[in-house]
C-alpha positions in Angstrom: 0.0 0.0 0.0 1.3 3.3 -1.3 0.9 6.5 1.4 0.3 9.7 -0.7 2.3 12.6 0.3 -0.1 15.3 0.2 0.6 18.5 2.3 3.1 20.6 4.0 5.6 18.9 6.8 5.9 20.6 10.1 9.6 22.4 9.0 8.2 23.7 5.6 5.3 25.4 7.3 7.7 26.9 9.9 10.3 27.6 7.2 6.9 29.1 5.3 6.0 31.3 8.2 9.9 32.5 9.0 9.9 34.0 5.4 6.3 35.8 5.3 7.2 37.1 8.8 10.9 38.7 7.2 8.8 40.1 4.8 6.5 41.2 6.5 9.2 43.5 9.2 10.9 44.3 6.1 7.4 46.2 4.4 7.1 47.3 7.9 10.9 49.2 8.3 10.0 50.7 4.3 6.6 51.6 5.2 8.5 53.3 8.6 11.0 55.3 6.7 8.7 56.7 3.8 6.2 57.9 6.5 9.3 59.6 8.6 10.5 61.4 5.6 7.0 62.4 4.9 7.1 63.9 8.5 10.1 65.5 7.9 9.3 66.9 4.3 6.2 68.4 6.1 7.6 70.5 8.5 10.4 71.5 5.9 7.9 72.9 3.8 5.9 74.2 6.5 9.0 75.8 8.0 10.1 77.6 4.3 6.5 78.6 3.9 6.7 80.6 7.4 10.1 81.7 6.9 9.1 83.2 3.3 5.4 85.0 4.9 7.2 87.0 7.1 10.3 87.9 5.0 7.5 88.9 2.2 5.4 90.8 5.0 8.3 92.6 6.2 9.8 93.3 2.5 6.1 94.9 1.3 6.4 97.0 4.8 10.0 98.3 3.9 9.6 98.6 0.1 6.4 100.8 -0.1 6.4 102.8 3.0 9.9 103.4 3.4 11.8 102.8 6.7 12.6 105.9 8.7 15.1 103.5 11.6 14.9 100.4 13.1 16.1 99.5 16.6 15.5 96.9 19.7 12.4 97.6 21.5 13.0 99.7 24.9 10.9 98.7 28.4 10.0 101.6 30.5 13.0 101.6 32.0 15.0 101.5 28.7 16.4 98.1 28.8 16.7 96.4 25.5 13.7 93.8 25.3 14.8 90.4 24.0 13.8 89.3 20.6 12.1 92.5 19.9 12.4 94.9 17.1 10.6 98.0 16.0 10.5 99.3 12.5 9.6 103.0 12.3 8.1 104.2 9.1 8.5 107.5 6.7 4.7 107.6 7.2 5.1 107.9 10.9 3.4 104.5 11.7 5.3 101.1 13.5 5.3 97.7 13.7 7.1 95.4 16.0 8.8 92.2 15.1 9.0 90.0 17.8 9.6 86.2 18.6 7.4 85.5 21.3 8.9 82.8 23.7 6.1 80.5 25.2 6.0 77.9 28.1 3.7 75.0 27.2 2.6 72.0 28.9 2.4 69.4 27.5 -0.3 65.7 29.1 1.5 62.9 27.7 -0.7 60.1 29.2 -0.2 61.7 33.1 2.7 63.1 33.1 3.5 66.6 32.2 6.2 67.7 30.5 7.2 72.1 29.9 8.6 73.2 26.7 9.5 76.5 25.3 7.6 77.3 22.2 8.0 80.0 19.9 6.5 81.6 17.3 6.5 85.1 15.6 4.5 88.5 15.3 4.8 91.1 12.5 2.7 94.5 13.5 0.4 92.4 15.3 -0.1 89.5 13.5 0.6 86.1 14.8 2.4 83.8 12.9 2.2 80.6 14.3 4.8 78.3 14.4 3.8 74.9 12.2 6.3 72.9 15.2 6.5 75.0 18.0 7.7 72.8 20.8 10.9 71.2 18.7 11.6 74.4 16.9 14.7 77.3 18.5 16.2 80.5 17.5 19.6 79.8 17.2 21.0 83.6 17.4 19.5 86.3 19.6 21.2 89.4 17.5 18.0 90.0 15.3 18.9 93.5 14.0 22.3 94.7 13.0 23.3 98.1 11.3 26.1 100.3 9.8 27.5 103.0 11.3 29.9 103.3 8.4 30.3 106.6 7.1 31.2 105.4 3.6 27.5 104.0 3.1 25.3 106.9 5.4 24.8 108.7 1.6 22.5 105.9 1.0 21.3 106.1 4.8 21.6 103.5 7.4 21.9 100.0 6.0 19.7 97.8 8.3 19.7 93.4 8.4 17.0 91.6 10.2 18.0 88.1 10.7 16.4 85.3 12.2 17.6 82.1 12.7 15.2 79.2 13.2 16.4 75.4 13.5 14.5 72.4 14.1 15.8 69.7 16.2 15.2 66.9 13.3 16.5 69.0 10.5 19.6 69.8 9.4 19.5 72.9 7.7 18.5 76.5 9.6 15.6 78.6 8.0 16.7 81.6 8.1 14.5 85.2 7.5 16.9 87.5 6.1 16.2 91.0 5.1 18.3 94.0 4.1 17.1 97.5 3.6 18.1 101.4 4.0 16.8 104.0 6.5 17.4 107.9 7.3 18.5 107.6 10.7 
């Protein structure tokens, strides 16, 4: 009497399993990688689109009304405010740029932890942040200017110039903007 072999032994349905289960933690590490570069790509593009709003905002400002000076905002007891500026206009108007440093809670499942978020305002306006709590300014010096009498025919040459890095990217985004004043 002949037995017919039929079926799967014990070792090829182990070796069977072994394999779809490589796989399947091989999809799973791809699938992983393409979602945290999605992440990433996110808050890089979210990041440039912030960085260019407010260096457009600020250009329109400085282009069509004309900046009279710039310098750090003053307390009432004229100490230099951190991460302040104020732009003075020819049209006798003002706006202050500021980063605006904010202490958040955050629940994660009981327990709390504080971070310092930031995020910007332009004459008013809030521009928030896309990643507040893992985003820094790397460089408090916000406004520089010459004193250079070689370049005063022009006026006063003024930079604005932020520096904002994000703990899992490696580039800085950096808002940048150069223009003249009278005084």
């Amino acid at each position: 009497m002949k037995l017919d072999k039929k079926g799967f032994t014990v070792i090829e349905l182990i070796l069977s399993f072994i394999f779809v289960m490589f796989l399947a933690i091989g999809m799973f590490s791809l699938v992983n990688s393409y979602r945290e570069r999605e992440e990433t790509e996110t808050i890089r593009s979210e990041l440039l689109t912030l960085r260019n709003t407010i260096t457009s905002d600020i250009y329109k400002d400085t282009t069509t009304r004309k900046v009279k000076k710039m310098n750090y905002c003053l307390d009432g007891s004229n100490q230099v405010i951190d991460n302040c500026i104020e732009i003075y206009f020819m049209d006798d108007t003002m706006k202050q740029l500021k980063v605006v440093h904010e202490q958040v809670k955050i629940d994660d499942d009981g327990h709390y932890f504080d971070f310092d978020s930031i995020y910007f305002t332009y004459g008013g306006v809030k521009y928030e942040n896309p990643d507040p709590v893992f985003t820094t300014m790397v460089s408090d010096y916000m406004l520089t200017y010459t004193t250079d009498q070689a370049h005063l025919e022009y006026g006063v040459i003024y930079k604005i110039n932020l520096r904002i890095k994000h703990q899992d990217l490696s580039n800085e985004f950096v808002i940048d903007v150069v223009t003249t004043g009278v005084s």
